[in-house]
N, C-alpha and C positions, 0 to 999 in steps of 0.2 A: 788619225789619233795623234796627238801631242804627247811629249816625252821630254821630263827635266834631265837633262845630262851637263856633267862636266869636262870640259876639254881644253886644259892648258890654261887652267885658270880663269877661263868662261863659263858662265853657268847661260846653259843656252834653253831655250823653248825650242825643239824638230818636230816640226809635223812630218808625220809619215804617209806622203800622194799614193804608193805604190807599192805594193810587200809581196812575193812570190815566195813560199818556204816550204819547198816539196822533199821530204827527206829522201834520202835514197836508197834505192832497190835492190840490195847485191846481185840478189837469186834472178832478175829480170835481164832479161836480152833482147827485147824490141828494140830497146835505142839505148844509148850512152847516157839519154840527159836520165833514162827511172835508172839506170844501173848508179849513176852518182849523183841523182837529185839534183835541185835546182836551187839559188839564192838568191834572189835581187831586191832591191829596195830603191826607192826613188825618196829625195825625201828635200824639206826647206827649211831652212831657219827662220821660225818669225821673230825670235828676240835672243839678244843675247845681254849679259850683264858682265864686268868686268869686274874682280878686286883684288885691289892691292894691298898689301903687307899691313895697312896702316886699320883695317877694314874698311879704308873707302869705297862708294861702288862709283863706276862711271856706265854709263848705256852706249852700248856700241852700235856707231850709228849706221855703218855699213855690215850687215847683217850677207848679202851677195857677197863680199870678198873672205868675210867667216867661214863662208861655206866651200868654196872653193879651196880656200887654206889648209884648211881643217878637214876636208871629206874622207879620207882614210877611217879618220880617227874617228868622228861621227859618227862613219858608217859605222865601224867597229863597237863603240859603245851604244847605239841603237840595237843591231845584233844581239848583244849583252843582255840590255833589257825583255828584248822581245823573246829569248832563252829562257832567261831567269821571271819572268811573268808566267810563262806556261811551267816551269816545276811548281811555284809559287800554288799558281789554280791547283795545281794535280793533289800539291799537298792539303790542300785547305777543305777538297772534297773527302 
């Protein structure tokens, strides 16, 4: 799945390869991972766009050092959406 995010004045295209979102268990004691759930994501940048002050855009042509730079922050705001998508669903039913 692709997901418009902005990050540090990029407005990027991330596909998301790999999403694990296993909430956690308090009451569980088989293992550590159901007692406090799991979260990974694996994810790529296929585009990013840049603007400056003026509106101009520019196309950032290294897309692999965006992702590297910026993965924290990605990830965080991929998070974000894939949070705020599912209250989104719950409410709409």
């Amino acid at each position: 799945m692709i997901h418009d995010i902005v990050v540090d004045g990029f407005a990027m295209d991330v596909e998301v390869l790999h999403c694990v979102n296993i909430p956690a268990a308090p009451g569980s004691w088989s293992s550590d991972w159901d007692a406090q759930g799991e979260r990974e994501i694996d994810f790529r940048v296929v585009s990013a766009i840049e603007y400056d002050d003026a509106g101009g855009k520019r196309v950032a042509p290294d897309t692999g050092q965006l992702q590297a730079q910026y993965a924290a922050q990605i990830e965080t705001a991929l998070w974000f959406e894939i949070d705020s998508r599912a209250k989104r669903l719950r409410c709409a039913v």
